[in-house]
C-alpha positions as CSV (number, residue, x, y, z in Angstrom):
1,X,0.0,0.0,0.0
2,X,1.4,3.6,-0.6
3,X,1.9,5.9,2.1
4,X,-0.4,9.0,2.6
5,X,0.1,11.6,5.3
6,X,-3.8,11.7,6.2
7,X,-5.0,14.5,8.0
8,X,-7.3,13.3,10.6
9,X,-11.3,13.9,10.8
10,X,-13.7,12.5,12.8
11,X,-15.9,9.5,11.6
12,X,-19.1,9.7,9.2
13,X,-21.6,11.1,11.5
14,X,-19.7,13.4,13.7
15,X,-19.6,17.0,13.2
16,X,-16.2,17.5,11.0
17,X,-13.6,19.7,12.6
18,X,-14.8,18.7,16.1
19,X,-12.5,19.0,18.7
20,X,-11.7,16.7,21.4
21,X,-13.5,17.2,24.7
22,X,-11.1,17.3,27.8
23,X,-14.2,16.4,29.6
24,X,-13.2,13.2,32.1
25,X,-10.9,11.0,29.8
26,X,-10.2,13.2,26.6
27,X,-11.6,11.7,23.2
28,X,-13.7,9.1,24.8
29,X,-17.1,8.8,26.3
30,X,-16.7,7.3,29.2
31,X,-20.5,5.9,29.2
32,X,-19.8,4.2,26.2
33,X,-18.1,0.5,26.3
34,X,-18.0,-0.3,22.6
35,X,-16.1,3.0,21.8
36,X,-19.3,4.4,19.8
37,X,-19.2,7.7,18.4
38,X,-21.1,9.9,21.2
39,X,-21.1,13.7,21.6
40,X,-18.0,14.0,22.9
41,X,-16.0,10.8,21.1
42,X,-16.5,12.3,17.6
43,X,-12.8,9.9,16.8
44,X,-14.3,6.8,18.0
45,X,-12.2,6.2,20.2
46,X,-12.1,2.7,22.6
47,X,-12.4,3.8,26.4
48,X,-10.7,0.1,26.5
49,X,-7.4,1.4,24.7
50,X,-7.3,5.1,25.6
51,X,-6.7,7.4,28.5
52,X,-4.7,10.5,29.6
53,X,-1.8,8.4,30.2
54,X,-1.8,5.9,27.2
55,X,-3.0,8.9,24.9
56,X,-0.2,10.4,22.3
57,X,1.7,13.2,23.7
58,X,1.3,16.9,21.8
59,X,4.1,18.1,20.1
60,X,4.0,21.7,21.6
61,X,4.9,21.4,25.1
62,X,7.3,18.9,25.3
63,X,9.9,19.3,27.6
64,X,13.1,16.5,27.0
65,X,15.7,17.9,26.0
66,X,19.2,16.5,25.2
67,X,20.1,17.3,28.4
68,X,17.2,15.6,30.0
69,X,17.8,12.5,27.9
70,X,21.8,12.6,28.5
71,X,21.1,13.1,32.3
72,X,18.7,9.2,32.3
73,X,22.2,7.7,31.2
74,X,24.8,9.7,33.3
75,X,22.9,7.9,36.0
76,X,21.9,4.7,34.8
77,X,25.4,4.1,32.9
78,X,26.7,4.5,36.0
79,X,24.3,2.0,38.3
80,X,25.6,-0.5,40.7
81,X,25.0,-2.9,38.7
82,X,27.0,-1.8,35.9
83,X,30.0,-1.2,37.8
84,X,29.5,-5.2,39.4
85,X,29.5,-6.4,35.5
86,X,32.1,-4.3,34.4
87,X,34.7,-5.0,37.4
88,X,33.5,-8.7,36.5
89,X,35.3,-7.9,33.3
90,X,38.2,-7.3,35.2
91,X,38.7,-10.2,37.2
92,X,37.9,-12.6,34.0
93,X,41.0,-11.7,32.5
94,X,40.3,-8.3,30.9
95,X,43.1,-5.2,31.0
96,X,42.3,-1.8,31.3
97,X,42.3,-0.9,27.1
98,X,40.3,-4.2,26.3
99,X,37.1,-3.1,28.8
100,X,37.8,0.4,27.2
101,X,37.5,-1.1,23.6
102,X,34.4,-3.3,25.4
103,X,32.5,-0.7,26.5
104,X,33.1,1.8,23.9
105,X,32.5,-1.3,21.1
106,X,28.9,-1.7,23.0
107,X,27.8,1.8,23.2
108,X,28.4,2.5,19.2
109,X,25.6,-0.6,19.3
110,X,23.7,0.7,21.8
111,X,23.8,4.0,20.2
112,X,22.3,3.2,17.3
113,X,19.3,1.0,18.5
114,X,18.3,3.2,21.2
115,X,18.2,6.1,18.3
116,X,15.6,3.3,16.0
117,X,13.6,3.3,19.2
118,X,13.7,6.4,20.4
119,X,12.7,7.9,17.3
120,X,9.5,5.8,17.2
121,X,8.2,7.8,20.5
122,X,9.5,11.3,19.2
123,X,7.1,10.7,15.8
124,X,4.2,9.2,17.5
125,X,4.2,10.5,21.1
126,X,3.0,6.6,22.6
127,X,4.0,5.1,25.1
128,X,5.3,1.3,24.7
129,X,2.5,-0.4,25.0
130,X,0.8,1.6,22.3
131,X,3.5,1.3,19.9
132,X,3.6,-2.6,20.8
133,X,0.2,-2.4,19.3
134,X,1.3,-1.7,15.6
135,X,3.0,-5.0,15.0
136,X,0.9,-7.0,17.9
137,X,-2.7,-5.8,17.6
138,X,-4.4,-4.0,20.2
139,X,-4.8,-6.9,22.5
140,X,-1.7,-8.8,21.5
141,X,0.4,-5.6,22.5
142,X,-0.3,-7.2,26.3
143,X,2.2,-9.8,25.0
144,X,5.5,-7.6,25.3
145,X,4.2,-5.2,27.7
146,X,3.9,-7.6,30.6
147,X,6.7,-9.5,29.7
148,X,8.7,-6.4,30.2
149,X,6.3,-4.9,33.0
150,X,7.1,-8.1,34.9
151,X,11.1,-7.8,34.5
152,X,10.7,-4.4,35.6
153,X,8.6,-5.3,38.5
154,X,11.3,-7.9,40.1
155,X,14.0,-5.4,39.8
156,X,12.5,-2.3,41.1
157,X,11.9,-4.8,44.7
158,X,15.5,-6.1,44.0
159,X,17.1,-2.6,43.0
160,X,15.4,-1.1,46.3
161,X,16.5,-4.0,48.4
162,X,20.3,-3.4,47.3
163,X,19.9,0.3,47.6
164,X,18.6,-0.5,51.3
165,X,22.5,-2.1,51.9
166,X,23.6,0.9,51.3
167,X,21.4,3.1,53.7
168,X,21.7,0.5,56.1
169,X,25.4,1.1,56.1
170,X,25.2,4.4,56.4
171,X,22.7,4.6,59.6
172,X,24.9,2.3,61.2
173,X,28.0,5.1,60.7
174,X,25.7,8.1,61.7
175,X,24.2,5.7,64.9
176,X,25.8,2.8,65.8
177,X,23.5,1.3,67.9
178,X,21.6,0.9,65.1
179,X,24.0,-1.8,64.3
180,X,21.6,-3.8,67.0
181,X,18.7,-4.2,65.2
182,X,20.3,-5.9,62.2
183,X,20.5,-9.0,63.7
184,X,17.1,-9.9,63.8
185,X,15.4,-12.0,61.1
186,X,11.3,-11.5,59.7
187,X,10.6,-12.7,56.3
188,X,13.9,-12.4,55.6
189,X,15.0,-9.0,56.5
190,X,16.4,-8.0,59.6
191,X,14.2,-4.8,61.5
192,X,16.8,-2.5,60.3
193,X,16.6,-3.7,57.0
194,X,12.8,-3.7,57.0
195,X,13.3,0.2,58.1
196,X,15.8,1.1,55.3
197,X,13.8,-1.1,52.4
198,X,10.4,0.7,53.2
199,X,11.8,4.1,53.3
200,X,13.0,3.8,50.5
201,X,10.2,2.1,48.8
202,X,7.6,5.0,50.1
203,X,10.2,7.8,48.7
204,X,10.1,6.6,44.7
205,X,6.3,6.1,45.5
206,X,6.3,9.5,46.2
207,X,8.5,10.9,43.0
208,X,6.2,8.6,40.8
209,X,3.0,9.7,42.0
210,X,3.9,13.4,40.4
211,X,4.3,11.5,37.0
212,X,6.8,11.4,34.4
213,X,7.8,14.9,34.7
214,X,9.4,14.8,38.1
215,X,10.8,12.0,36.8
216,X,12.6,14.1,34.6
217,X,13.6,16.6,37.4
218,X,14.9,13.9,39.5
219,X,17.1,12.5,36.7
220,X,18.2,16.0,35.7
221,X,19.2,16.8,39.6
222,X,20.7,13.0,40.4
223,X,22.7,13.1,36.8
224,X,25.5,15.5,37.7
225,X,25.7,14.6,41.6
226,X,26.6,10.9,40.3
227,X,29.1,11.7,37.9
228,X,30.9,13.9,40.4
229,X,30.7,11.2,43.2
230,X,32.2,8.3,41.2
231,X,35.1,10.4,39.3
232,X,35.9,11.4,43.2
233,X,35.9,8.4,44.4
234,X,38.2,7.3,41.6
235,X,40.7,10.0,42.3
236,X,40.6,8.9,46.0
237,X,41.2,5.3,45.0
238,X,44.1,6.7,42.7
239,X,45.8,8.6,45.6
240,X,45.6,5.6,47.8
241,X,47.3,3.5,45.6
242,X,50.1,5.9,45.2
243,X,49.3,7.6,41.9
244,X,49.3,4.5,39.4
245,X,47.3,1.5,39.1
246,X,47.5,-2.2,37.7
247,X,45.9,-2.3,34.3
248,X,45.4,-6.2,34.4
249,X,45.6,-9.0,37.0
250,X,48.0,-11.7,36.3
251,X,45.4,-14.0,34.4
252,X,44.6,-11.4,31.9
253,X,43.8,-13.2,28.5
254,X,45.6,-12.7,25.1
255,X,45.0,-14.0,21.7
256,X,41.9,-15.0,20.0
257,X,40.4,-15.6,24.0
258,X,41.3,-11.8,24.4
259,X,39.3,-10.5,21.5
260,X,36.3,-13.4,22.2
261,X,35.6,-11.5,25.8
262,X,35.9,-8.3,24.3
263,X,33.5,-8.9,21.5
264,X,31.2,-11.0,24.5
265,X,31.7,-8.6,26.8
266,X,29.8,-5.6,24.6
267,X,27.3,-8.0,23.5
268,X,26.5,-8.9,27.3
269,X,26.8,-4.7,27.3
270,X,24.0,-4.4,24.9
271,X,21.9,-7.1,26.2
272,X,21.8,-5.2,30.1
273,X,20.1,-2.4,28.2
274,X,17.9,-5.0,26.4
275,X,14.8,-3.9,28.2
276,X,15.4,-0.2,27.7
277,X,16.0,-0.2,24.3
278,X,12.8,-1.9,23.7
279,X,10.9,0.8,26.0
280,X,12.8,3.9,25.2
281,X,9.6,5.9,23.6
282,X,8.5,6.0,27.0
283,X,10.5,8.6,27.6
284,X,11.2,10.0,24.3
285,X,7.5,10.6,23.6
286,X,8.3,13.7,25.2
287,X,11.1,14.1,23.5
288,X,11.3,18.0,21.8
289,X,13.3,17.0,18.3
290,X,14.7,13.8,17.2
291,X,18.4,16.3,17.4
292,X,17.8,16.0,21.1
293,X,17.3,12.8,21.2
294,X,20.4,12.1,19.0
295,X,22.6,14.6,21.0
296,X,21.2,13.2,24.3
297,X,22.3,10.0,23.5
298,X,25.5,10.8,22.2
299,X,26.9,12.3,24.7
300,X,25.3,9.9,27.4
301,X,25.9,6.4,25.7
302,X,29.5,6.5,23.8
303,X,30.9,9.1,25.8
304,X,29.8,8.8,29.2
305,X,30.3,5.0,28.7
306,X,34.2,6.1,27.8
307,X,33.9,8.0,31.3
308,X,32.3,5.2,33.1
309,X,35.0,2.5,31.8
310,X,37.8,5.0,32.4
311,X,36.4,5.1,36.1
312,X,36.0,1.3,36.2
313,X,39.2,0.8,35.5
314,X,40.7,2.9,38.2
315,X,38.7,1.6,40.7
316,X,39.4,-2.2,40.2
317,X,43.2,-1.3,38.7
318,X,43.7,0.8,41.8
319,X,42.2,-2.0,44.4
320,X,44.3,-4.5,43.2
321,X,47.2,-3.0,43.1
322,X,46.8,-2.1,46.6
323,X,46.1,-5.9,48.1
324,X,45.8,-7.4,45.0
325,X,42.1,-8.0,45.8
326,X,39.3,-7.4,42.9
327,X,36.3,-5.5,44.1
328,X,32.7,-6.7,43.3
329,X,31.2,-2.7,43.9
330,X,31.7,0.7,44.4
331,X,29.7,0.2,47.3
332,X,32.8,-2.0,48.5
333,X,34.9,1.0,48.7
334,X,32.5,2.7,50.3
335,X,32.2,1.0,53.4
336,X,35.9,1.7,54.1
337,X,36.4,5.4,53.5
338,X,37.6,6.4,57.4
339,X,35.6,9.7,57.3
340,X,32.0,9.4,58.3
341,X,31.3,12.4,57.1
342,X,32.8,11.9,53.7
343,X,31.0,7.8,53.7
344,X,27.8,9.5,54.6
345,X,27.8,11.1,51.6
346,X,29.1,8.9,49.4
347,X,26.2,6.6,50.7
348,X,24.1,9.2,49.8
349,X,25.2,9.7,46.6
350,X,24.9,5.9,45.5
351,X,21.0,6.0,47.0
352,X,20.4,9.1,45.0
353,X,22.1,6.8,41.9
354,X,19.8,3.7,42.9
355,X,16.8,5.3,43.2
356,X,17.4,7.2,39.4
357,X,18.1,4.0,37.5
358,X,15.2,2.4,39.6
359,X,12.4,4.9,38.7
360,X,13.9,5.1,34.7
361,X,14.6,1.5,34.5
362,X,12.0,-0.4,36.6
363,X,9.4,1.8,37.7
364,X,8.0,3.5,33.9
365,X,7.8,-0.1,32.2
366,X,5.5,-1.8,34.5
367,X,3.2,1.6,34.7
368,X,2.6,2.0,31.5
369,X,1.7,-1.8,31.2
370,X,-0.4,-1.9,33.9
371,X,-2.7,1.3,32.8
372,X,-2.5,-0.6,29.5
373,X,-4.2,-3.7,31.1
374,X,-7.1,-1.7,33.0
375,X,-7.5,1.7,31.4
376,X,-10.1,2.6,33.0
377,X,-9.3,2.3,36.3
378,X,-5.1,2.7,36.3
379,X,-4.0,6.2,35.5
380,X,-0.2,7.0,36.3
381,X,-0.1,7.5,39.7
382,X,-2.4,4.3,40.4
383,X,-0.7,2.0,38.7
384,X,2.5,3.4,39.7
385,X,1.2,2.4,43.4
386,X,0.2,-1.0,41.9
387,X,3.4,-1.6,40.8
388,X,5.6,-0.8,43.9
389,X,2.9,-2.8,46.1
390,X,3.6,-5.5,43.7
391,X,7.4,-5.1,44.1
392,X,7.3,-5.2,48.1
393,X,5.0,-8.2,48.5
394,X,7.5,-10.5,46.0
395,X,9.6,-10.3,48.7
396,X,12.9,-9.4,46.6
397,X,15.6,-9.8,49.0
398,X,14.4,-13.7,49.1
399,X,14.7,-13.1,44.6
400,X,18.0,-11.7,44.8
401,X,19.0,-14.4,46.8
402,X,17.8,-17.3,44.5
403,X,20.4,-18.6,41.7
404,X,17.3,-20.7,40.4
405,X,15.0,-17.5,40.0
406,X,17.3,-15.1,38.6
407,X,19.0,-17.7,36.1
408,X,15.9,-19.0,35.0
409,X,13.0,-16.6,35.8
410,X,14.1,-13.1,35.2
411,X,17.0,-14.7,32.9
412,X,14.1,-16.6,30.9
413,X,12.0,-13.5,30.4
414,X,14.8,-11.4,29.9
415,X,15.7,-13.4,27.2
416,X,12.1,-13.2,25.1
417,X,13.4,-9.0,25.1
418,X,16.0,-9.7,22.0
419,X,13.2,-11.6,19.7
420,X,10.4,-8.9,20.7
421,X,12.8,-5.8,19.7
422,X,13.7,-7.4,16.8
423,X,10.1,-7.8,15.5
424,X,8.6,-4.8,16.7
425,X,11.7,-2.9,15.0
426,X,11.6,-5.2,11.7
427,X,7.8,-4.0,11.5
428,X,8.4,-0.3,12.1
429,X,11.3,0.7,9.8
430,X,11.7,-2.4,7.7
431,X,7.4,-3.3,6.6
432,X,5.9,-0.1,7.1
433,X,8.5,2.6,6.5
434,X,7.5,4.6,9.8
435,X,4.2,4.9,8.5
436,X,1.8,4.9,11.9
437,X,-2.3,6.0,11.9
438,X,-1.9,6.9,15.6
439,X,-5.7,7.1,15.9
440,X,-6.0,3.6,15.2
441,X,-4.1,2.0,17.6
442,X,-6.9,3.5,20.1
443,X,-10.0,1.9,17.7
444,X,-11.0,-1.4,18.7
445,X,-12.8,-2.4,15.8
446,X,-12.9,-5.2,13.0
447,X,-11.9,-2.2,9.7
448,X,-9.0,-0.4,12.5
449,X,-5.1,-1.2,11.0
450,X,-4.2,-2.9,13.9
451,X,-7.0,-5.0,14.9
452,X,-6.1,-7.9,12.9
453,X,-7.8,-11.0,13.8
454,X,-9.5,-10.2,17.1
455,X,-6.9,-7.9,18.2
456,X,-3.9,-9.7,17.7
457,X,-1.8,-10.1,14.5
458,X,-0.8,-14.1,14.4
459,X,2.3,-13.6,11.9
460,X,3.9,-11.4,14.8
461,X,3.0,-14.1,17.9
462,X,3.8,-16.9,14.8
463,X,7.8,-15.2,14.8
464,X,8.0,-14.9,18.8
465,X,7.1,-18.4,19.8
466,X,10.2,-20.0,17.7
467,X,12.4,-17.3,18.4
468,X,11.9,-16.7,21.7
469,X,12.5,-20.6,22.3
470,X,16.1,-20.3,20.3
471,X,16.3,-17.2,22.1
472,X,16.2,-19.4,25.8
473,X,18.0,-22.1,24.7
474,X,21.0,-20.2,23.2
475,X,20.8,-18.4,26.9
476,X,20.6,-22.0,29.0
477,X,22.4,-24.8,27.7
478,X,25.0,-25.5,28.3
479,X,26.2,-26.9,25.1
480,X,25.4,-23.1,23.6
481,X,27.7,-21.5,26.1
482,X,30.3,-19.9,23.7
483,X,27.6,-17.9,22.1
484,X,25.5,-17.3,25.4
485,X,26.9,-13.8,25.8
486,X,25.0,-12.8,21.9
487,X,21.8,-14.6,23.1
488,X,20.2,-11.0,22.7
489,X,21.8,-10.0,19.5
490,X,21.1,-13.4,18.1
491,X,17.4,-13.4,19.2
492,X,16.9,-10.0,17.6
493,X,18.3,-10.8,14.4
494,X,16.4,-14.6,14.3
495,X,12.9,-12.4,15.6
496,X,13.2,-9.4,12.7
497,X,14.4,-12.5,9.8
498,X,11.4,-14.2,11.0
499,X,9.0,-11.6,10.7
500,X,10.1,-10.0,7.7
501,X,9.2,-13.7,6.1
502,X,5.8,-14.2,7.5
503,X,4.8,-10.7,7.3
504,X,1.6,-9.2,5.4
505,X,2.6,-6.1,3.6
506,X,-0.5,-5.7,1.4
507,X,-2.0,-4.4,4.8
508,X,-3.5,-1.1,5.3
509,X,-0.2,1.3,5.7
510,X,-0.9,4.6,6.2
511,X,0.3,7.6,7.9
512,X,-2.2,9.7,10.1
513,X,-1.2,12.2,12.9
514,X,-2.3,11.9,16.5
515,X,-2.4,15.4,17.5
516,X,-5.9,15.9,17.4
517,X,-6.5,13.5,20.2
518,X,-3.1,14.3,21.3
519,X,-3.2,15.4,25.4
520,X,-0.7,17.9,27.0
521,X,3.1,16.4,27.2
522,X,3.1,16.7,31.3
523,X,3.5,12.9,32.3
């Protein structure tokens, strides 16, 4: 089909040039549960698929920036996490210039996939589970956004727990008696670790329930404070060790080995930020100009990854050469700073790190999936609430603490991300060209483009199942171990072959703005 940039009208029937009311849910009659045009639903509009949260954002208004982008990875480049994997790269055998090469090797990749995605949200202003909609239907979008609602889910409890450490080592340094009540047990946790988990908890239910844009501020205020904090903490590490460091341990690899773990290690890079390069419109549906998103992500993927692998490597050089020990965590250097005053606020530097990459990472995801479930009923700030209850009551301490459900559960769900990017991206740019009728993907009816066969599109589920299945085994067996670390990339690549064969292009493919049931770009 050829492309048409359609200006929108409302149905036959409906006055023509009739705005949107901004009555109750905007575009929708909420009396209606068919979606019938009414008074004030002159676009037909689902109340099933549409609401102030899921609607498109306008363009006028929209507040990300490149600063606002570059600030979500100056803090979640640099997340505990991160630093734990890319020390790990350390102690397997890597030197200093081959997790350079590494890091910098992954973030050219990463660079250019989290421009494909971001782009989708800049054109269409949806959030994920709206653009999942385009190559999965309107009820087989729920497909990928729980999957990746439920990843999210498990590490906001587990992200919290480990940011709880933390706190808890820094009451014990402001009151040491405090030190007393971390040797009880309930559920798990000790009473001081109960204290320090909920605090924490009820803080990012706070920040969330203002929506996405104190979001935004948060990551805009935490961004610099994190990047300060961890190239001090280097400098200290540097001056300890006496003004040099050791570039590699004595088992450092060479040869064909060398340049295996430097090619798996930025493929395991590009696979930690599976999830977010599959939900990055949720953030750059706010997004002012694809230029800010391109600059954003410039200068916080490739560069600040060049920062962050340059501060990696004087942390773990600088440790070892000290006691020839390898550090698992910046939080391990933490703990022995003599100062209080300084470890106090080093402590509270990593918090104000863990709770930015939780609330980017783990906290938007599982939002927009839920209000994407139950319209109706979830906005924002409910299903934000929904989701943190969900991530205390898991009990993620016990999670974290489970080889069995962090191989296999989140590992097994993490792995179905590489086959779902690779179709939803294969369907966007590849089959139809960018071409998106926004006000379709809100229609729940039989003559809508994305309704398919009763709201899902089978070819799309048809190239998940077999994918997703390579996908796990390339991730679990054993026998597949040499290419484990490319699981992602191969997944991907098997999901966007797979579609691209079993796709129907002589489908409806046209291009229709969403503006005029476009809502205000404040969440």
């Amino acid at each position: 089909m050829s492309s048409t940039d359609e200006t929108l009208s409302p149905p036959a029937g409906s006055a023509a040039g009739t705005p949107v009311a901004v009555t109750n849910t905007p575009g929708v009659d909420p009396g209606s549960a068919t979606g019938t045009v009414r008074e004030n639903n002159p676009f037909d509009l689902s109340p099933g698929l549409y609401n102030q949260d899921l609607a498109p954002t306008k363009r006028e208004g929209r507040t990300w920036r490149a600063y606002s982008i570059f600030t979500l990875w100056a803090n979640d480049v640099h997340s505990l996490g991160n630093y734990a994997f890319a020390i790990g790269l350390f102690a397997l055998g890597l030197g200093g210039w081959q997790i350079l090469l590494a890091l910098g090797l992954g973030g050219a990749f990463l660079f250019v996939l989290l421009n494909l995605s971001g782009f989708m949200g800049e054109k269409t202003g949806v959030p994920f589970p709206v653009m999942s909609r385009i190559a999965f239907g309107i009820r087989g979008a729920q497909i990928p956004a729980l999957i990746r609602g439920a990843v999210a889910i498990a590490w906001f409890g587990i992200q919290t727990y480990l940011a709880s450490v933390v706190f808890r080592i820094m009451i014990v340094a402001v009151i040491p008696g405090a030190a007393a009540l971390d040797q009880s047990d309930y559920l798990g946790l000790s009473a001081l670790g109960w204290i320090s988990f909920v605090l924490l908890w009820a803080l990012q239910l706070v920040i969330v329930s203002y929506g996405m844009e104190m979001i935004r501020k948060y990551e805009a205020f935490a961004g610099p404070v994190i990047l300060v904090t961890m190239a001090a903490l280097a400098v200290w590490m540097f001056v300890e060790a006496g003004g040099s460091i050791a570039w590699s341990t004595p088992d450092s690899k060479t040869g064909l080995d060398m340049w295996l773990a430097i090619l798996g290690g930025a493929a395991l890079w590009v696979s930690i930020y599976g999830t977010f390069v599959l939900n990055f419109c949720d953030f750059t549906r706010g997004a002012h100009s694809k230029g800010s998103i391109v600059r954003g992500n410039f200068y916080g993927i490739p560069i600040n990854m060049l920062l962050f692998g340059a501060i990696v490597v004087v942390l773990a050089g600088a440790q070892f050469k000290i006691n020839g020990t390898v550090i698992e965590s910046p939080a391990d250097i933490v703990q022995t700073v003599p100062n209080t005053l300084f470890l106090v606020l080093a402590c509270l530097a990593l918090l104000v790190l863990t709770i930015a990459v939780n609330l980017m990472a783990n906290f938007v995801a599982p939002i927009y999936a839920l209000s994407n479930l139950f319209p109706k009923v979830l906005d924002f700030r409910r299903a934000g609430l929904v989701s943190g209850v969900l991530g205390l009551l898991i009990l993620p301490w016990n999670l974290y603490n489970s080889p069995v459900v962090i191989t296999y559960f989140l590992g097994g769900l993490g792995a179905l991300l590489g086959p779902l990017f690779g179709i939803i991206m294969a369907d966007y740019w590849l089959i139809r060209r960018a071409r998106v009728n926004v006000p379709d993907l809100y229609r729940d009816r039989p003559e809508s483009e994305y309704f398919f066969k009763r709201g899902f599109n089978p070819r799309a589920v048809a190239a998940l199942v077999p994918t997703a299945v390579i996908a796990m085994l390339l991730a679990f067996v054993p026998a597949f171990a040499v290419v484990s670390a490319f699981s992602w990339f191969i997944g991907a690549g098997l999901g966007a072959v797979v579609y691209l064969l079993v796709a129907d292009r002589r489908a409806p493919m046209t291009d229709v703005s969403g503006e005029p049931i476009a809502v205000a770009s404040t969440h």
